[in-house]
C-alpha positions in Angstrom: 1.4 1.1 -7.2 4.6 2.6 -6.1 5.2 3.3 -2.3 6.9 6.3 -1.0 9.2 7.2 1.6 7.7 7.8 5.2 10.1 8.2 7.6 10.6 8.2 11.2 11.9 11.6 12.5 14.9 11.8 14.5 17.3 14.2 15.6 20.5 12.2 16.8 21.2 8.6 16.4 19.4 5.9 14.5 18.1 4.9 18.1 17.8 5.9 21.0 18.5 5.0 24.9 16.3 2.7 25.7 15.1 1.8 22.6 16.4 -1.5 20.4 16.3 -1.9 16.8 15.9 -5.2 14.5 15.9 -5.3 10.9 15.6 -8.0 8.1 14.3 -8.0 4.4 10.7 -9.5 3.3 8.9 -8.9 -0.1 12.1 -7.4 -1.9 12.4 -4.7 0.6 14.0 -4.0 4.1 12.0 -4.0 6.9 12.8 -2.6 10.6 10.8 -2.9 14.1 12.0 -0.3 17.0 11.1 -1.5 20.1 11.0 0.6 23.4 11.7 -0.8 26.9 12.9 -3.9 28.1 12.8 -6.4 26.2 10.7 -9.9 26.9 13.4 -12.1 25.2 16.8 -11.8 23.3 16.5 -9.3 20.4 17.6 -11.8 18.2 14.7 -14.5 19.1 12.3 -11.6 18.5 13.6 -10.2 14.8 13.2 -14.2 13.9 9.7 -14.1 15.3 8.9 -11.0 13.4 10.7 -12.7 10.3 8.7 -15.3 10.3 5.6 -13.1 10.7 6.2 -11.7 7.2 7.5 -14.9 5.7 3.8 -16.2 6.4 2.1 -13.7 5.1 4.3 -13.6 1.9 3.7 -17.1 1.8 0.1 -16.5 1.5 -0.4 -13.6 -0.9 3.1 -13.5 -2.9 2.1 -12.5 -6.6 6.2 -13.9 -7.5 6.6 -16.9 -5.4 5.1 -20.0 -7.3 4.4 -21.6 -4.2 2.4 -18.9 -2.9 -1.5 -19.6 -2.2 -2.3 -16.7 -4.4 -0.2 -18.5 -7.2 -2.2 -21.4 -6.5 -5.5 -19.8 -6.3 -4.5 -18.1 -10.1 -3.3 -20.9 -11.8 -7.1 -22.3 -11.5 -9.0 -22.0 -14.3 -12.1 -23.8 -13.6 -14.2 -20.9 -12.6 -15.1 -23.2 -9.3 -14.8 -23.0 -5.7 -11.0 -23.3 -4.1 -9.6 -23.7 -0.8 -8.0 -20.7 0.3 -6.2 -20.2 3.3 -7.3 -17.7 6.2 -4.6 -14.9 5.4 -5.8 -14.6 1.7 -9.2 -15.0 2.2 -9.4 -12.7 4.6 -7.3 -9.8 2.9 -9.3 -10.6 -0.4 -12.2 -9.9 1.3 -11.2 -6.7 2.2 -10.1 -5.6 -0.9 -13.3 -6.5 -2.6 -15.1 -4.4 0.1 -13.1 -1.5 -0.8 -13.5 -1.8 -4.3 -17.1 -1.9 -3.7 -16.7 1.4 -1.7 -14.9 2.9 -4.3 -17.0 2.1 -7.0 -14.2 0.3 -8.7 -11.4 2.6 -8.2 -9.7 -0.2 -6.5 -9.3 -3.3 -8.3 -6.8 -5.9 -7.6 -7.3 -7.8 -11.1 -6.0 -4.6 -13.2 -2.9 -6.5 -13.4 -3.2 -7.1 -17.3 -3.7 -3.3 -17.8 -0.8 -2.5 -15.8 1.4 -5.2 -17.4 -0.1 -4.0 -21.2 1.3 -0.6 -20.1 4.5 -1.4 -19.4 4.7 -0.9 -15.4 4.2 -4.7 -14.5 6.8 -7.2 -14.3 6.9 -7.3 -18.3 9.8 -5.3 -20.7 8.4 -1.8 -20.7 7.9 -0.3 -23.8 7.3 3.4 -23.3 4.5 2.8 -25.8 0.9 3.4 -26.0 -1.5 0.5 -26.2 -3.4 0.4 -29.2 -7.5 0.4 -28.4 -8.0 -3.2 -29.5 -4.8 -3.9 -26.7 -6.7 -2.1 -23.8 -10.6 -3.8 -24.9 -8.3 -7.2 -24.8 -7.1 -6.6 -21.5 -9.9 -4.9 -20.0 -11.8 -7.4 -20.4 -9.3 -10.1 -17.9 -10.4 -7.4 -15.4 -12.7 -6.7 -12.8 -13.0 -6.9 -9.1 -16.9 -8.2 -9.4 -15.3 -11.4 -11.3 -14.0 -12.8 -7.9 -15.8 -14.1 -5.1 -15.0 -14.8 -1.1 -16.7 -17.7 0.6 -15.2 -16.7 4.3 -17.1 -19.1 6.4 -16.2 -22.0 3.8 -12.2 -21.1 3.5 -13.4 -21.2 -0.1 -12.7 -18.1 -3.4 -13.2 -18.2 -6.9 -12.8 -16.1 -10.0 -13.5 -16.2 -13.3 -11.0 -18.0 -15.9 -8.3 -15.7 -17.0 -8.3 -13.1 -14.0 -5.5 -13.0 -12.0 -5.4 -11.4 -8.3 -2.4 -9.0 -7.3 -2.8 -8.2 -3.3 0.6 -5.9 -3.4 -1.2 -2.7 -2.7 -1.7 -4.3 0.5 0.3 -7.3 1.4 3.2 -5.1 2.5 0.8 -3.8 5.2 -0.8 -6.9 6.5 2.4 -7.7 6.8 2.9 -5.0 9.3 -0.3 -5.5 10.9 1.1 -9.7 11.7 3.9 -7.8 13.0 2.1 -5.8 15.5 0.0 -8.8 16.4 3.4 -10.8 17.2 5.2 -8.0 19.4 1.7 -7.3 21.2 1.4 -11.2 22.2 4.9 -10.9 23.2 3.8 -7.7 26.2 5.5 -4.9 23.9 3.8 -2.0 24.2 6.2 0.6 22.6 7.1 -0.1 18.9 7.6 1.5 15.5 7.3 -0.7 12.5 8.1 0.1 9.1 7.9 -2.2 5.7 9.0 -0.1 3.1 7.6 3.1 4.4 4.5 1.3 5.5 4.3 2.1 9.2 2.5 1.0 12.4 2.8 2.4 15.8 2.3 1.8 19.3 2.8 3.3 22.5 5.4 6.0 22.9 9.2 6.4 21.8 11.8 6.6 23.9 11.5 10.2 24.9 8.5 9.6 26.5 6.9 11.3 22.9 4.3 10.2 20.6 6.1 8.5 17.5 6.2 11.3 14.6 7.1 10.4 10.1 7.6 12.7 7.9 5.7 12.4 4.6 8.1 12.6 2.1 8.2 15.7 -0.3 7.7 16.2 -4.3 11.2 16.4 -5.7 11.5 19.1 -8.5 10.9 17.8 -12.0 11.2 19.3 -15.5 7.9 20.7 -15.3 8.3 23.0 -12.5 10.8 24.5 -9.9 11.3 23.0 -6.7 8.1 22.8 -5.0 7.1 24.6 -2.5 5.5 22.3 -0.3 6.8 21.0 3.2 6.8 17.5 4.3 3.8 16.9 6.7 4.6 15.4 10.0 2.6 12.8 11.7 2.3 12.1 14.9 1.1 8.4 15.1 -1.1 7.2 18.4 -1.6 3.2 18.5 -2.2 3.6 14.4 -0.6 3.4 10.9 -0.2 5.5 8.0 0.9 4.5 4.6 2.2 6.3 1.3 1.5 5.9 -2.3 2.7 8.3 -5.1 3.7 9.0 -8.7 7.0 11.0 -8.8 8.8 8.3 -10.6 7.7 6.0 -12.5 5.7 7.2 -16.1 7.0 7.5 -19.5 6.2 10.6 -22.7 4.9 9.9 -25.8 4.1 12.9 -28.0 4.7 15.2 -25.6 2.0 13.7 -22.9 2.7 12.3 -19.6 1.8 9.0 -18.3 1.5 7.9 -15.4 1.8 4.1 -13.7 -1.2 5.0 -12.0 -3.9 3.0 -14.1 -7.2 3.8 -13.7 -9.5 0.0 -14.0 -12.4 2.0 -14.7 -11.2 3.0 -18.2 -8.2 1.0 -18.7 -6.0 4.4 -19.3 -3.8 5.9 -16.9 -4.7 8.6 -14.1 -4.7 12.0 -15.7 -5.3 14.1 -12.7 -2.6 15.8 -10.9 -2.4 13.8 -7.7 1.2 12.9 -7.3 0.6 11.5 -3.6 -1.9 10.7 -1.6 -1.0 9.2 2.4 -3.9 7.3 4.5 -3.8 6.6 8.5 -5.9 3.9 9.6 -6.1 1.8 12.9 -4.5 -0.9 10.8 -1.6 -0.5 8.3 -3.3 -2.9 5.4 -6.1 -0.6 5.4 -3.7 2.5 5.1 -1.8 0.7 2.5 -4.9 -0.1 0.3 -6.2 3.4 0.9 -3.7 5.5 -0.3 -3.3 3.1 -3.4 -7.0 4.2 -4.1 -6.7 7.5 -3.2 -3.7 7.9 -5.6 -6.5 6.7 -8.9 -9.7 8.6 -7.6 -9.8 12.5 -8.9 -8.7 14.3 -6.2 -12.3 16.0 -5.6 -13.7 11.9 -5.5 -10.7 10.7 -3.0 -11.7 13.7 -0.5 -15.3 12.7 -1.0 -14.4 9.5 -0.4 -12.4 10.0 2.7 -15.2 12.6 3.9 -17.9 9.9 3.6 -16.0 7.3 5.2 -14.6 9.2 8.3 -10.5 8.6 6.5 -8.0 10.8 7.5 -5.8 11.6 4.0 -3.6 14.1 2.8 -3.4 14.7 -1.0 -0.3 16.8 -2.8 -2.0 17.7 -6.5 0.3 19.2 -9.0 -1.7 21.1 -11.1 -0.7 24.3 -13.2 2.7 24.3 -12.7 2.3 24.3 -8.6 2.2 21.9 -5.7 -1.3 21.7 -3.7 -2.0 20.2 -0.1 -5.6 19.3 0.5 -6.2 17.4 3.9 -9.5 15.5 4.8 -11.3 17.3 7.7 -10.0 14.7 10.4 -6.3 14.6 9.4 -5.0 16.4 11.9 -6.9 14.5 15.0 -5.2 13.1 17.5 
């Protein structure tokens, strides 16, 4: 799923007095940590200690890195019990609990149907699958195939399923982050991973931190839209992004969208074309707006009702930009 821009507001420089800001790359993107007050130790000695906060989780649940434990716990084709480290046990628990809750919407086996597509790390093709392609694939997927023995440090799946955790690795990422710089007695911070944010505290006016949800560019369906970005104002919480303005291909005249749908092994055909989540923790937000983006929109705000989640949906439907907002969104 593609992430979207959420972005820190500001209305002078990239920081400000009494604020300090580290930066570094992890997971093919750029990451950056504002921290307010004084500092504990040398900036320096904390952007390694944040580095090496997302180094370990990369470590842990990188779908590229051959070293990875979630390369390791793929390649294994016996259908049997593996050791699995802490990190990936614990974030594949969560996202089976969340496919459970969203009666498959979420499923972090639909690699094959992404791939078959043409939005995974294969060539893309800008062609539809033939039926006999999607069955094929289909059938390598489904969330109910893997299994989480937390007490024992122990997972298994069934041969040919492979597990992708990037809907929320970037944000457990984060939420390591935050774990660090609260062991280290900050108290005031901004994190963001690719527009996956976490917050604490206040900035350096004194302020609750505020992001801007990033708005629909114009497209050759419609005029520029009409909608306005939606600021946040974050307290001690996180709030993630997930959209489709960019990546889908036409083919005889129909739109599709990278937004695959495990349930059917077809992609999305509603007009969600964002959908942003706030949660305590930032893996949570991450995974939720992922599922939000492949659930009708009626079904995500059903969801989100019947779960207590705070999300904010832009549909594009007729010709027009929509905001719907969950009944909490705008609690403080």
């Amino acid at each position: 799923m593609a992430s979207l821009a959420l972005a820190a507001c500001a209305s002078g420089p990239a920081t400000a007095p009494g604020e300090t800001l580290i930066s570094g790359q992890t997971m093919g993107s750029a990451w950056t940590a504002k921290l307010v007050g004084p500092l504990p130790l040398p900036a320096e000695e904390l952007r390694a200690g944040v580095q090496a906060q997302f180094d370990a989780v990369n470590l842990a649940l990188s779908t590229y890195r051959p070293d990875s434990d979630l390369a390791r716990f793929n390649a294994d084709e016996s259908g049997g019990w593996v050791g699995v480290s802490a990190e990936l046990g614990e974030v594949l628990a969560y996202a089976l609990t969340l496919a459970d809750a969203s009666g498959g919407a979420y499923d972090v086996t639909v690699g094959p149907l992404v791939n078959l597509w043409g939005f995974g790390p294969d060539l893309a093709t800008n062609r539809v699958p033939d039926a006999a392609s999607i069955d094929a694939a289909r059938a390598r997927v489904g969330w109910r195939g893997v299994e989480v023995d937390l007490a024992n440090h122990r997972a298994r799946k069934r041969p040919g399923m492979r597990v992708d955790l990037s809907s929320l690795g970037k944000g457990r990422g984060v939420d390591r982050v935050a774990e660090y710089l609260d062991s280290r007695g900050i108290t005031h911070y901004l994190i963001d991973l690719s527009g996956k944010l976490r917050a604490r505290g206040r900035n350096a006016r004194g302020t609750a931190w505020r992001v801007a949800v990033e708005r629909p560019a114009a497209d050759v369906t419609s005029s520029a839209p009409d909608v306005e970005p939606a600021i946040v104002e974050l307290h001690d919480e996180s709030v993630a992004t997930a959209g489709d303005y960019r990546r889908f291909f036409e083919s005889g005249g129909k739109h599709y969208s990278h937004i695959i749908d495990p349930r059917t092994g077809y992609p999305v055909a509603h007009g969600t074309v964002s959908a942003t989540a706030i949660s305590a923790n930032c893996m949570q937000a991450d995974a939720l707006a992922t599922v939000m983006m492949v659930m009708p929109p009626a079904d995500a705000m059903a969801l989100a009702e019947r779960e207590g989640l705070r999300t904010l949906l832009i549909t594009h439907v007729d010709a027009k930009y929509h905001v719907d907002r969950s009944a909490g969104w705008d609690k403080n």
